[in-house]
C-alpha positions in Angstrom: 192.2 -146.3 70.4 192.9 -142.9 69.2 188.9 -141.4 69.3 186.2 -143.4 71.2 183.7 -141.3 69.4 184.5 -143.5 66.1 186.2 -146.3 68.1 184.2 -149.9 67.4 183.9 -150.8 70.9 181.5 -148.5 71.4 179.2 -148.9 69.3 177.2 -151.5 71.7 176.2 -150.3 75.1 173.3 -152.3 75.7 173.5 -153.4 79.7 174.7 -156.5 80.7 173.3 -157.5 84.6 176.0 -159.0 87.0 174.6 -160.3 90.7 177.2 -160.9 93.0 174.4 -161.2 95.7 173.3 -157.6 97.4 176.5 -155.7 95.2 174.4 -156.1 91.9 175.7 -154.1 89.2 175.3 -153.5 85.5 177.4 -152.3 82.6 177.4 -151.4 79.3 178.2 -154.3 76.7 181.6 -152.3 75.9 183.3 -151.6 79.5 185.0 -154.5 78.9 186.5 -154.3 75.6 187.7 -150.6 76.5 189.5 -152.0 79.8 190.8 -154.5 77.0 192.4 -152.1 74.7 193.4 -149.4 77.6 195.0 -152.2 79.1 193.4 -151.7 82.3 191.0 -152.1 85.6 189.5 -149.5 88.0 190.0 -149.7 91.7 186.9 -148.0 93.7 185.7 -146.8 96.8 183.4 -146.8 98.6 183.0 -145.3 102.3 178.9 -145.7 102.6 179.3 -149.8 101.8 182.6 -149.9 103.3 184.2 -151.3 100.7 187.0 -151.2 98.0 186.0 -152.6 94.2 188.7 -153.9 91.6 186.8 -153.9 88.5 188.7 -155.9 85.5 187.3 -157.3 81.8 187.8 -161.1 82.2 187.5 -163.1 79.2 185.2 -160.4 77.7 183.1 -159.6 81.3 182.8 -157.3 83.6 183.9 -159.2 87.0 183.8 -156.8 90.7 186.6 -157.9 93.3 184.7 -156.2 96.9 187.4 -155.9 99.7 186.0 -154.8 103.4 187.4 -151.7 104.6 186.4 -148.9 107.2 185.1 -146.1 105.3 187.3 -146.5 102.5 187.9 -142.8 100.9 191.1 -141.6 99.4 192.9 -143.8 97.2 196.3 -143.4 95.7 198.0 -145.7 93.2 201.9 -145.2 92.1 204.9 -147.5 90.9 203.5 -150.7 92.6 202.3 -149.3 95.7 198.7 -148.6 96.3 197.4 -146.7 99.4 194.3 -146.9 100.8 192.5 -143.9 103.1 190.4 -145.5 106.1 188.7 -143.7 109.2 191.6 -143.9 111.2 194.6 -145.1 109.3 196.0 -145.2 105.6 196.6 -148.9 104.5 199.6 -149.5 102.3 199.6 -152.3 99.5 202.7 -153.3 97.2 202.5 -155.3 94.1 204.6 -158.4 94.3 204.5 -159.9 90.6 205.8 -163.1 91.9 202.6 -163.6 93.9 200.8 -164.6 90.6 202.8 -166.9 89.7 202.6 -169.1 93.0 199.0 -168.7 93.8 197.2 -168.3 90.5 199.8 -169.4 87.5 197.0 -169.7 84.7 196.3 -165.9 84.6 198.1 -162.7 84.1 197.4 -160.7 87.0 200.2 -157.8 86.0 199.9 -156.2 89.6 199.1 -158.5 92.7 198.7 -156.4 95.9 199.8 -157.7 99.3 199.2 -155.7 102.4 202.7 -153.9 103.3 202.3 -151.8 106.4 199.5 -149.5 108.2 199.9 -145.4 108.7 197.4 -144.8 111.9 196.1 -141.0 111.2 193.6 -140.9 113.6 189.9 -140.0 112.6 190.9 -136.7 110.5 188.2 -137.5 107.5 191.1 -138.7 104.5 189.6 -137.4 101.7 191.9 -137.2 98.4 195.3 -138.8 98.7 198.0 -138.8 95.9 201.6 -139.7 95.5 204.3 -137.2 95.0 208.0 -136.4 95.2 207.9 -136.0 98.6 205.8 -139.1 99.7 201.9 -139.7 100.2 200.0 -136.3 100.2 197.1 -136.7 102.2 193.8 -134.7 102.1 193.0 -133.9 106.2 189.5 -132.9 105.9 188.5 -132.4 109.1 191.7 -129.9 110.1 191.3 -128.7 106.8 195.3 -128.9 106.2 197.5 -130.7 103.4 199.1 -133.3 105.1 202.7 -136.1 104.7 202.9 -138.8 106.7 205.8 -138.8 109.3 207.7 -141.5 111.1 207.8 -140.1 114.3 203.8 -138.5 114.7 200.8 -139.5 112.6 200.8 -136.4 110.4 202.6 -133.5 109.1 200.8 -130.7 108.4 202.3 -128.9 104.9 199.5 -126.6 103.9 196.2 -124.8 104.3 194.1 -122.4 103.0 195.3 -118.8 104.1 191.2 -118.2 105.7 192.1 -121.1 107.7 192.9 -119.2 111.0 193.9 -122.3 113.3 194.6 -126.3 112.5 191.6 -127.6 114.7 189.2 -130.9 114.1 185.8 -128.7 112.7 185.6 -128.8 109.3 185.6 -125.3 108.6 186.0 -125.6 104.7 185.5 -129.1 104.1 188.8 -129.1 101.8 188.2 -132.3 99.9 190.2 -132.5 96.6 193.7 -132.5 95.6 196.1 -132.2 91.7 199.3 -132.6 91.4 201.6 -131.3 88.9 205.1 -132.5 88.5 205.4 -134.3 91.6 203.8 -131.7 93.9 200.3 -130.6 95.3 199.4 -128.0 92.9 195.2 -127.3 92.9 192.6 -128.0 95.6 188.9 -128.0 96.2 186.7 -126.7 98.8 183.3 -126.7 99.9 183.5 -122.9 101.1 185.8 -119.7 102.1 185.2 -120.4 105.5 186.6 -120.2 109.0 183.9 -121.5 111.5 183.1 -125.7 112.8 181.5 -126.5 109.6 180.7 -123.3 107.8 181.0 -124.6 104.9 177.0 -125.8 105.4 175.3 -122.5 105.4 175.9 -122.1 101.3 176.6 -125.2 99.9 174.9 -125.0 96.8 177.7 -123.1 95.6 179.9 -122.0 98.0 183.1 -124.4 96.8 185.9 -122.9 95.4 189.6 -124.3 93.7 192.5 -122.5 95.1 196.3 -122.7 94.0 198.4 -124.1 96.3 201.5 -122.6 95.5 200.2 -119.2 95.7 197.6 -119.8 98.3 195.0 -118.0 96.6 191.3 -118.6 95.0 191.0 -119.3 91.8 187.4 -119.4 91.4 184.7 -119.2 93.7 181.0 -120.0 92.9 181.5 -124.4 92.5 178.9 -126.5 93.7 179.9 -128.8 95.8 183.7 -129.5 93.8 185.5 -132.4 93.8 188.6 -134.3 92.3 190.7 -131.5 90.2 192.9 -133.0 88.1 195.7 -131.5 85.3 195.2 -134.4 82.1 195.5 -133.9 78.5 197.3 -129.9 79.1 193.4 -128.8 80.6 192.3 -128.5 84.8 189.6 -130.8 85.1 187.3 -130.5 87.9 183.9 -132.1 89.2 180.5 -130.1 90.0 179.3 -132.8 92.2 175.8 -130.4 93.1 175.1 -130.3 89.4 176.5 -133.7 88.2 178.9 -131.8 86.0 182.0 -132.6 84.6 184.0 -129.6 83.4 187.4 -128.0 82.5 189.0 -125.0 82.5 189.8 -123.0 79.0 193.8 -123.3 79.0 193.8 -120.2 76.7 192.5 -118.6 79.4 194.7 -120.4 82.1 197.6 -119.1 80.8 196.7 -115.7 81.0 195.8 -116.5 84.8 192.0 -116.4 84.2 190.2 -119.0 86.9 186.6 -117.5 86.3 184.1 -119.6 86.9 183.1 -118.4 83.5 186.2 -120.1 82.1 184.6 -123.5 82.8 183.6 -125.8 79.8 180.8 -128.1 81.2 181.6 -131.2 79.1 179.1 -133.5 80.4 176.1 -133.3 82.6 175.4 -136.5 84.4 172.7 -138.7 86.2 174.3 -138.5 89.8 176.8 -136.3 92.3 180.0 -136.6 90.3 183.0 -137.5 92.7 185.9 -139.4 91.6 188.1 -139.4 88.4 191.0 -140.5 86.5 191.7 -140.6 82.6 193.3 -143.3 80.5 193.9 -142.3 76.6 190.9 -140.1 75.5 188.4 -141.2 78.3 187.6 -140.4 81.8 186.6 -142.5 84.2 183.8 -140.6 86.3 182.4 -141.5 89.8 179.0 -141.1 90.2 176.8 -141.0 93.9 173.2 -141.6 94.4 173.1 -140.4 97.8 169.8 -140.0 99.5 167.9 -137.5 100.0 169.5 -135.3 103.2 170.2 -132.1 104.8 173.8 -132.5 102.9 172.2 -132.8 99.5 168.8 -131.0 99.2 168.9 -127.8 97.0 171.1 -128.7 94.2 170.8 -128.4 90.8 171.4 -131.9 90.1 168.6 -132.7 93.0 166.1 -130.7 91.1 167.6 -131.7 87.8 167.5 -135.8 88.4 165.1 -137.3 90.7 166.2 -141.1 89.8 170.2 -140.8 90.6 172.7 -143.3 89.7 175.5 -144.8 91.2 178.7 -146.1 89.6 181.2 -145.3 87.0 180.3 -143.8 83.9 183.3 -143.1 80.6 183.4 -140.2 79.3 185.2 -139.3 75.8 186.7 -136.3 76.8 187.0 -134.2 73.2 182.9 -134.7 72.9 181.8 -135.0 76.2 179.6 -138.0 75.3 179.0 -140.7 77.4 180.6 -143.9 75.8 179.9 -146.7 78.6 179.0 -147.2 82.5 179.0 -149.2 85.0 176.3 -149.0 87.6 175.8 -150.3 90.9 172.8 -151.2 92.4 171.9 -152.9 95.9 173.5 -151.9 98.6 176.1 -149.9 96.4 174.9 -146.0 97.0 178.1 -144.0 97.0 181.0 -143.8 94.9 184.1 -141.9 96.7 187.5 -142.8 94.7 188.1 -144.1 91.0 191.3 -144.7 90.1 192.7 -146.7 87.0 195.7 -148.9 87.5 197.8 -150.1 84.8 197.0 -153.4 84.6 194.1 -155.8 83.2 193.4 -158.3 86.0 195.2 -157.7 89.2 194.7 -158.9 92.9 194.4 -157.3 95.8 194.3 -159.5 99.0 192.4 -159.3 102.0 194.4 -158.0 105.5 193.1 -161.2 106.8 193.5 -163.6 103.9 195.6 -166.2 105.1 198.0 -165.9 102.0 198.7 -162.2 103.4 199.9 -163.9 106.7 202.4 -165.9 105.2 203.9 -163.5 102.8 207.2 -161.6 103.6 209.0 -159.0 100.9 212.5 -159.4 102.1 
């Protein structure tokens, strides 16, 4: 699929209703013939319902795997191993292929995830996680730090942001996203430039800011609310989650070290906080939370802009900024935190406490 602006699956994006009891969703006729041709699913999460979604294209529907967690955030997916950020601890999963073939021969899974180990963090806020040269780079909101996970203690702190005066538990920037570049954390997101127990709060509207790591310095200032930066397709992506916007930085102007928030090209404008992305070929895959009205959330454009939210996952082709398909949630579904895509059209992910987890062993 080379343009999903002329591609044929797009052409019908009437919704289709699924009701898997209080998780109802519904999706465009088309999510699952472009899952078809990418050649993939979507894993999801979300911390609100406490739950982690595998979405997959089965025989030409859209079918939701839900998986209980603990305030599942982060979510980081590499070479077979797929890492899952709780309250407390990171939960590791590894595919093992030969799974499939013992406990479901009649379909092609690809990827089947059995638990592997558990990383206990303590209740440091995981936000963003991603995989790098150097191991699992974790997102510490609440000591505002960059952290790697360590044998001997439950975190190594690597990085923070240079206003950051002292590692303590008071999220004083609410640092929330994370890009990597070649193996290594390279952009971040935070809520604000601040150094106080939750300063971030007193401008939220548009306070955030995305900083270099390398450097340690601010890009841009001026974001509302930003979330999920991400280098794809030789641009800086980033999401406006107070405005709903999608956007991405001019690389013309990148390369002459030009950040402005005035560099940002607001591709798409959409019905709900944005949080959450990944791309696959010319689409991105973009989270989208409802969230209730609240002291967190009142005074933002998108509030003002969008009184009936949604919540789910809507596709994005990312040369027109048009919306090509969604998939939205509905019930008890409010929040979307994570989206990533994983390489593979139907896989499993087991339970802790399915009993086929219990009697599997990687020796």
């Amino acid at each position: 699929m080379q343009n999903t602006k002329d591609s044929q699956i797009i052409q019908d994006s009437s919704p289709v209703k699924v009701e898997p009891g209080s998780l109802n969703s519904v999706y465009s006729q088309n999510m699952p013939d472009i899952l078809t041709q990418l050649g993939i699913s979507l894993v999801i999460s979300t911390y609100q319902a406490g739950k982690v979604i595998m979405v997959q294209a089965v025989n030409g529907v859209i079918t939701t795997q839900f998986r209980d967690f603990n305030k599942p955030m982060g979510i980081a997916v590499s070479n077979g191993h797929l890492s899952i950020g709780t309250q407390n601890a990171v939960l590791h999963y590894q595919s093992v292929p030969d799974l499939a073939s013992r406990y479901d021969p009649d379909r092609n899974h690809g990827d089947f995830y059995a638990p592997q180990r558990v990383s206990v963090t303590g209740d440091i806020d995981i936000h963003e996680m991603a995989w790098g040269t150097d191991g699992l780079w974790i997102v510490n909101t609440k000591y505002g730090a960059l952290c790697t996970l360590d044998a001997n203690q439950n975190l190594t702190p690597r990085w923070h942001p240079h206003f950051i005066s002292a590692l303590s538990p008071e999220d004083r920037c609410h640092l929330n996203g994370l890009a990597m570049v070649d193996g290594k954390p390279k952009y971040v997101t935070t809520f604000g430039e601040t150094d106080s127990a939750g300063g971030w709060r007193e401008n939220k509207r548009d306070g955030g800011i995305l900083m270099d790591v390398e450097s340690n310095q601010i890009l841009t200032r001026g974001l509302s609310m930003p979330h999920s930066p991400r280098v794809y397709d030789g641009k800086l992506w980033v999401l406006e989650s107070g405005t709903g916007g999608v956007g991405w930085f001019d690389p013309a102007a990148l390369a002459q070290g030009l950040y402005g928030s005035q560099f940002i090209q607001i591709m798409a404008q959409l019905p709900g906080f944005t949080r959450g992305l990944d791309f696959a070929g010319p689409l991105a895959f973009v989270g989208l939370a409802q969230v209730r009205e609240s002291s967190v959330t009142t005074g933002f454009p998108l509030v003002e802009r969008v009184e009936d939210r949604a919540c789910g996952v809507w596709v994005i082709n990312i040369y027109t900024g048009e919306t090509v398909a969604f998939l939205r949630f509905e019930g008890e579904v409010h929040e979307i935190f994570a989206v990533q895509v994983l390489p593979a059209l139907s896989p499993e992910m087991l339970a802790w406490d399915d009993a086929r987890s219990m009697s599997t062993f990687k020796l």
